[in-house]
C-alpha positions as a printed NumPy array, in Angstrom:
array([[-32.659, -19.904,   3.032],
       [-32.693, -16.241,   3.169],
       [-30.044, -15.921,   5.779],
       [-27.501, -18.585,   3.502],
       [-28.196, -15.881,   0.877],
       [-27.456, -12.993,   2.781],
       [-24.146, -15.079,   4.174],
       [-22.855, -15.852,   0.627],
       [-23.411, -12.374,  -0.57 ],
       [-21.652, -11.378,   2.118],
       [-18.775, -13.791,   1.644],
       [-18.676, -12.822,  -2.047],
       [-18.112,  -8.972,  -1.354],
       [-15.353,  -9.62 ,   1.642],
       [-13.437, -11.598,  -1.39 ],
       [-14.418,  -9.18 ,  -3.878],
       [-12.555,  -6.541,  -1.388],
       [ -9.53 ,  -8.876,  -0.402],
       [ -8.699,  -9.386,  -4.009],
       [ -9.102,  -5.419,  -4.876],
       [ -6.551,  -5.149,  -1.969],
       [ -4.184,  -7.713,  -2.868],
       [ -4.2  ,  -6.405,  -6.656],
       [ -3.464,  -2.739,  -5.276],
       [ -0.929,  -3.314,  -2.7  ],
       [  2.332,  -3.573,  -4.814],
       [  5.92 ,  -2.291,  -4.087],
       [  5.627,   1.696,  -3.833],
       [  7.89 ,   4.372,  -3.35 ],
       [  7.898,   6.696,  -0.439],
       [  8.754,   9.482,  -2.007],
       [  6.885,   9.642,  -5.445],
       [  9.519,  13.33 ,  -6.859],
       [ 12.95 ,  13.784,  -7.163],
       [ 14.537,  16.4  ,  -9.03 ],
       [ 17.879,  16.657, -11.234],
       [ 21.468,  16.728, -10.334],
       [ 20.299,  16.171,  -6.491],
       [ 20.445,  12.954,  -3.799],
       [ 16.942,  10.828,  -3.843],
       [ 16.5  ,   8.969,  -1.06 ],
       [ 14.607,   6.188,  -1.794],
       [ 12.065,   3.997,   0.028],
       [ 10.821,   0.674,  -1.123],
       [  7.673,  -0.071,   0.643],
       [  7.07 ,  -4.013,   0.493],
       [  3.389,  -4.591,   1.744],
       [  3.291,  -8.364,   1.667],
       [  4.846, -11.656,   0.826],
       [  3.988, -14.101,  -2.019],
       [  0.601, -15.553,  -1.517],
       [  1.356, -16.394,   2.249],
       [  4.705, -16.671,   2.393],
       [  7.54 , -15.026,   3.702],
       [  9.593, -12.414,   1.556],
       [ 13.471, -13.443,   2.202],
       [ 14.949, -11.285,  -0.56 ],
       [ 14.473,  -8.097,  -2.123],
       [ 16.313,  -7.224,  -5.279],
       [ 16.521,  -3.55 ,  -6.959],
       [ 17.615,  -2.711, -10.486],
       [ 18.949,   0.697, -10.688],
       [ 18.394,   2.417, -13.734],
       [ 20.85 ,   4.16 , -15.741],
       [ 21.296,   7.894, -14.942],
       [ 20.931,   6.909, -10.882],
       [ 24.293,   6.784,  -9.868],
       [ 26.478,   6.107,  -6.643],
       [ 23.558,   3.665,  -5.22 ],
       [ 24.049,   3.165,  -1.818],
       [ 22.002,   0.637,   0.321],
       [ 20.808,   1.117,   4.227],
       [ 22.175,  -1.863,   5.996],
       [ 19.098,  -3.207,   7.165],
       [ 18.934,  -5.584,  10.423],
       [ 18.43 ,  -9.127,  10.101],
       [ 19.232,  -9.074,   6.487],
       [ 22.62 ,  -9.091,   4.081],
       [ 23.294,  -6.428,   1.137],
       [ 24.606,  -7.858,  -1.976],
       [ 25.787,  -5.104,  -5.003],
       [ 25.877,  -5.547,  -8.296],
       [ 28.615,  -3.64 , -10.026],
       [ 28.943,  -3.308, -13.452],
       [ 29.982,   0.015, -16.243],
       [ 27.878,   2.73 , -16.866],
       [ 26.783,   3.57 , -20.574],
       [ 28.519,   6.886, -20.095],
       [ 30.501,   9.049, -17.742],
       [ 28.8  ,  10.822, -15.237],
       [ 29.955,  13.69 , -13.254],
       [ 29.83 ,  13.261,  -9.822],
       [ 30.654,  16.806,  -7.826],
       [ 33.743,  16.577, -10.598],
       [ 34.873,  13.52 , -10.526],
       [ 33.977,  11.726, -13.563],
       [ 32.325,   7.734, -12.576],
       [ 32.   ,   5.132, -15.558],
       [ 30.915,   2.467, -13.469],
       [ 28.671,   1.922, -10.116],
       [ 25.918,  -0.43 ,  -8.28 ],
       [ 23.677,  -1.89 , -10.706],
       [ 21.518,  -4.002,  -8.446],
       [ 21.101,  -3.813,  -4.706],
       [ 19.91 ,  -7.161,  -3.015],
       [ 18.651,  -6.975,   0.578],
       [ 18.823, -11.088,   1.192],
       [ 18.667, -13.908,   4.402],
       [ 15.792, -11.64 ,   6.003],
       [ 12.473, -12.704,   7.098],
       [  9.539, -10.837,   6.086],
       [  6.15 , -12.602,   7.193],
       [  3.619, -11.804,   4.804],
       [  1.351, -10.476,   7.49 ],
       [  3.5  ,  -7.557,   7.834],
       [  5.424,  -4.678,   5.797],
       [  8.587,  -3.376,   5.515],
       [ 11.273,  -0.935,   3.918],
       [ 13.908,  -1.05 ,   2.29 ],
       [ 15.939,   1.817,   2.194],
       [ 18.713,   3.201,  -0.356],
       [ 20.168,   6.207,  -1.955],
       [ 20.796,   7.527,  -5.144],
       [ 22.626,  10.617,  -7.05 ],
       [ 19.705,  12.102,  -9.749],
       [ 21.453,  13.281, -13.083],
       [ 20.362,  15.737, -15.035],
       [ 17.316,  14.012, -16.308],
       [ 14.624,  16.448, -17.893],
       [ 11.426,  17.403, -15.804],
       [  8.488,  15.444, -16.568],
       [ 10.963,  11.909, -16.95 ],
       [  9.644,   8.73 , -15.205],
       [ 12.018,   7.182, -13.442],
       [ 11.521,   2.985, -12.98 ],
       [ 12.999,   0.706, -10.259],
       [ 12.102,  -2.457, -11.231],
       [ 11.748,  -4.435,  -8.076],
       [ 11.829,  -8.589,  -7.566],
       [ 10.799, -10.041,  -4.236],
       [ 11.113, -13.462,  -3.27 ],
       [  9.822, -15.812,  -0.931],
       [ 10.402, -19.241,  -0.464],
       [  7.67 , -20.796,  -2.278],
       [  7.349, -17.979,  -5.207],
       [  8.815, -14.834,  -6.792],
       [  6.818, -11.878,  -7.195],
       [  8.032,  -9.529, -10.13 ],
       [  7.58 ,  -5.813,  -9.992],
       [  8.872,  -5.026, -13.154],
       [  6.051,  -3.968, -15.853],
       [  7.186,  -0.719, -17.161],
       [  4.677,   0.861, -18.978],
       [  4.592,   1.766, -21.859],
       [  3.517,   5.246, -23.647],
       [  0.157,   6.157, -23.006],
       [ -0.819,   3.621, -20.58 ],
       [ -0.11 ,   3.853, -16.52 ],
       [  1.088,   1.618, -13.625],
       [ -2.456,   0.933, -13.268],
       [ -2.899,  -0.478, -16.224],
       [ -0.386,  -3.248, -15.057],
       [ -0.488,  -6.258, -12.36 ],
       [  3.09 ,  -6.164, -11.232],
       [  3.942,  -2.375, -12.011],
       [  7.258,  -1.138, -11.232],
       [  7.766,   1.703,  -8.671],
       [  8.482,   4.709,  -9.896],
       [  9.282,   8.674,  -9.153],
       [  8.872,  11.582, -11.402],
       [ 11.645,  14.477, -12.393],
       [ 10.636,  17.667, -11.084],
       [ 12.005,  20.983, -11.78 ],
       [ 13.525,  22.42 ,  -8.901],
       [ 11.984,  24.812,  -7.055],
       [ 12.654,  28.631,  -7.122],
       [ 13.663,  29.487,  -3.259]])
């Protein structure tokens, strides 16, 4: 009796931890800093597919203020871009751009949820103030279910007070050299 005790307590803390690490591991970025008017190169960090599944697609939103968005071809896998008009002109070593990728889709890969991956892209940084949170909402999807890393939050609260934050990187000021 004792031992069937000791076994179930067990069990219930090896859940206990599985579900802590399933709630934790969400889409991240490598590189958490970026600072304005510079190239960010950006790393999505996928830990897992959707409970069990494969990921087979990976879809980005860029964010207005990002600009010239270009996607690392990534074996095994096809890039789709989404191209639509900018809100305003940007500046772009003088040449003035009023329109650029909206969406990067990595798509046809195979992704087994036992494993992680990246997904690499890059991005121009306007002149966004220091301090400015930066958002990529994120969608993966597997064949049996779609896992939405979107949640945005929302003044005064952090991405850990979400289930399906969306990565994100902070404007730094640059620094003096």
């Amino acid at each position: 009796m004792r031992g069937l005790r000791m076994l179930a307590v067990s069990l219930a803390t090896l859940a206990a931890a599985g579900l802590a690490h399933s709630a934790a591991a969400h889409v991240t970025l490598e590189q958490e800093e970026a600072t304005p008017d510079s190239s960010y190169k950006a790393v999505l960090r996928v830990p897992h597919g959707c409970d069990g599944a494969a990921t087979n697609t990976v879809r980005v939103r860029i964010p207005e203020g990002l600009i010239e968005a270009k996607p690392m071809p990534k074996p095994g896998w096809q890039v789709e871009l989404t191209v639509g008009d900018y809100a305003k002109t940007y500046d772009y070593y003088g040449t003035p751009v009023t329109k650029g990728v909206q969406e990067i889709a990595w798509t046809g890969g195979n992704l087994p949820d036992h494993f992680y991956d990246e997904f690499v892209f890059r991005v121009r940084v306007t002149n966004f103030a220091p301090g400015t949170k930066i958002y990529l909402p994120v969608v993966q999807e597997c064949d049996s279910a779609t896992e939405r890393w979107i949640e945005i939050p929302e003044p005064g609260k952090s991405e850990d007070d979400y289930e399906h934050p969306a990565p994100g990187f902070t404007i730094v000021a640059p620094k003096d050299e």
